[in-house]
N, C-alpha and C positions, 0 to 999 in steps of 0.2 A: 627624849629617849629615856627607860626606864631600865636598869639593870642589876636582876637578882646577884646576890651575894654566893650565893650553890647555885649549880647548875643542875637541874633535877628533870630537865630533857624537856622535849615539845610539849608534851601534856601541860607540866608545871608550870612552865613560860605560859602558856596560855591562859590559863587559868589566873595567873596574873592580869594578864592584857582583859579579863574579861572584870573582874574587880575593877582594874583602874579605868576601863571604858568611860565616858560618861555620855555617851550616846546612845540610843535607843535599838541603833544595832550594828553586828560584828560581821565582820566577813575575816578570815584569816587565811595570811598568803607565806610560803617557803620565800625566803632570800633567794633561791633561783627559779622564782616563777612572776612572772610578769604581766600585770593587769592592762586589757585594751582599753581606752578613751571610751568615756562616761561606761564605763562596765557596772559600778557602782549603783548610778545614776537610776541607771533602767530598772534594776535588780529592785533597789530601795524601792522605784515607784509602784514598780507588781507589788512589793510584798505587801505597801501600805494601801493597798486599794483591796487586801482578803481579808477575812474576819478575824476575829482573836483564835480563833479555831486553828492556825497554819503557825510552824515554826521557822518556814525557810522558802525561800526558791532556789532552786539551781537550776544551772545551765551546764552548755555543752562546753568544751576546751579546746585548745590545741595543742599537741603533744612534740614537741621540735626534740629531734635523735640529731648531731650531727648535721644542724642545719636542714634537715629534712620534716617537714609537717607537715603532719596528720592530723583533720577535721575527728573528735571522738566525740561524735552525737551523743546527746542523751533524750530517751521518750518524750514527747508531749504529756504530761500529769497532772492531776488536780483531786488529792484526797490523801486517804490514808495506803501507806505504804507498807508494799510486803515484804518483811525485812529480810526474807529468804534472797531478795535481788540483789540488794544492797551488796555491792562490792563485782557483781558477777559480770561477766561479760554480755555485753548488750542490755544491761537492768541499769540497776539503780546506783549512780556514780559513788566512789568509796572516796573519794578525793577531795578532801575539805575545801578545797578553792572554789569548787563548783556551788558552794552555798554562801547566802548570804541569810544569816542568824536575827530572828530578835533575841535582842538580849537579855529581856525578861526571862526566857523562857532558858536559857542556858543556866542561868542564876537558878533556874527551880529543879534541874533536873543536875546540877551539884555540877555541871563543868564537868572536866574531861576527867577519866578515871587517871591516874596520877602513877599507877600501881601496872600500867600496860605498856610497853615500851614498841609494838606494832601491832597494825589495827585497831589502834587508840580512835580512829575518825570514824571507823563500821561501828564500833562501840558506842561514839558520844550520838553519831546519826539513830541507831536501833534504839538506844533510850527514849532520844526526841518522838520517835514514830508510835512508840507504845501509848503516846499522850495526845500526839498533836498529828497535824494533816501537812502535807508540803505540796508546793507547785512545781513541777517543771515543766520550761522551757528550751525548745533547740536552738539557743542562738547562743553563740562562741561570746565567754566572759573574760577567757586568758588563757596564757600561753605557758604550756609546763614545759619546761627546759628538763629531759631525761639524760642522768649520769650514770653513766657505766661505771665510773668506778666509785659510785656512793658505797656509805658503811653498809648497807643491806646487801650489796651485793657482790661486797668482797667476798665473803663469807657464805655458803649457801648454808651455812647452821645457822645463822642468825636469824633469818628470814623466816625460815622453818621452826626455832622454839618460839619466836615471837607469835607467830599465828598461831602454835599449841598452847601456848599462853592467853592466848587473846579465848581459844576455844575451848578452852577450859572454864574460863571465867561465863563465858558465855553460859555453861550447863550450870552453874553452880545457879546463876542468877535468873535461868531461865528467858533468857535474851532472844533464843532461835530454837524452831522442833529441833527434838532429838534427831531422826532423820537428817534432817538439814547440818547439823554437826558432824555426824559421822561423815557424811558425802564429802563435806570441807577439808576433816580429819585425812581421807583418800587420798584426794587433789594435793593436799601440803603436801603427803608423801611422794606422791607420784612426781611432782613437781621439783623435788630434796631426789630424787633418783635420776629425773631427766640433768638437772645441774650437777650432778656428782658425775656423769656419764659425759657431761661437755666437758667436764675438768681434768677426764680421764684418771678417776681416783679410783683404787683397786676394787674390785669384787667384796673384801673381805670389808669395806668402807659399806658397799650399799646394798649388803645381802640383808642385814636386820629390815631393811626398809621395803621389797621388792614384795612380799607377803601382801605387808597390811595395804600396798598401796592397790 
């Protein structure tokens, strides 16, 4: 077990884990999510049976609320990815458990950006895509245990500058159409309006937002 001296959030930690790796590839999992028997196993033997050409396979998960789970499919794939899916409902999974990484290629495209505190996995996945090809497969790799009351959603501001943060970065560096930004840009707010409205926080709270969403 290996433990930073600062605590400089997911990203950083990782980007550790991928330095001190010495295997030829990574898969990274949250302390509340739970890998099924030989998950790895399968994963590893797809990836190493595609050409240098592909940076990952993923698979589908299962999502447990309260004891309750949920099968979340993902497509059957085989090439290059359109980064517009990436994150989207019914597309291209945003969940970094659902991959398993060569490590080379993590090393070439600099690891996670350090500098993003959500949406840090649509970021490190959309780098990967602009260079390399990915697989997916529909069969369940693990189990995401969903908390209600995580840091992201104590807070419905946090959620929301995090992904204006993440989409901001993205125009700077050209990550995603412009279109495709603004659409997201929508959604965050509409989404920052529906959460402010279950919390029943006044009018004068979610008028700035109710416009642009």
């Amino acid at each position: 077990v290996f433990k930073k001296k600062l605590n400089g959030g997911p990203s950083s930690a990782r980007n550790v884990g991928i330095k001190l790796a010495k295997g030829e590839f990574i898969l990274f999992i949250d302390s509340d999510d739970e890998l099924l028997p030989n998950s790895i196993e399968w994963r590893q033997k797809k990836l190493e049976s595609l050409g240098e050409d592909y940076a990952s396979i993923f698979s589908s998960r299962i999502e447990c609320l309260k004891n309750k789970k949920t099968i979340i499919e993902v497509p059957e794939f085989n090439g290059k990815l359109n980064v517009c899916l990436i994150g989207r409902k019914n597309g291209i999974p945003g969940q970094i458990t659902n991959y398993l990484f060569k490590k080379d290629i993590l090393v070439e495209v600099g690891g996670y950006n350090e500098s993003l505190k959500f949406n840090e996995d649509f970021d490190l996945i959309i780098r990967l895509a602009k260079i390399k090809k990915f697989f997916g497969i529909n069969k369940v790799g693990f189990i995401q245990h969903i908390r209600k009351d995580s840091w992201s959603k104590s807070n419905p501001y946090i959620s929301f500058n995090g992904v204006e943060q993440f989409l901001n970065n993205a125009y700077q560096h050209d990550l995603l159409p412009k279109n495709e930004i603004e659409q997201r840009r929508k959604d965050n707010r509409l989404s920052l309006v529906k959460k402010l409205l279950i919390n029943r926080r006044s009018l004068k709270d979610i008028a700035p937002y109710i416009n642009e969403a």
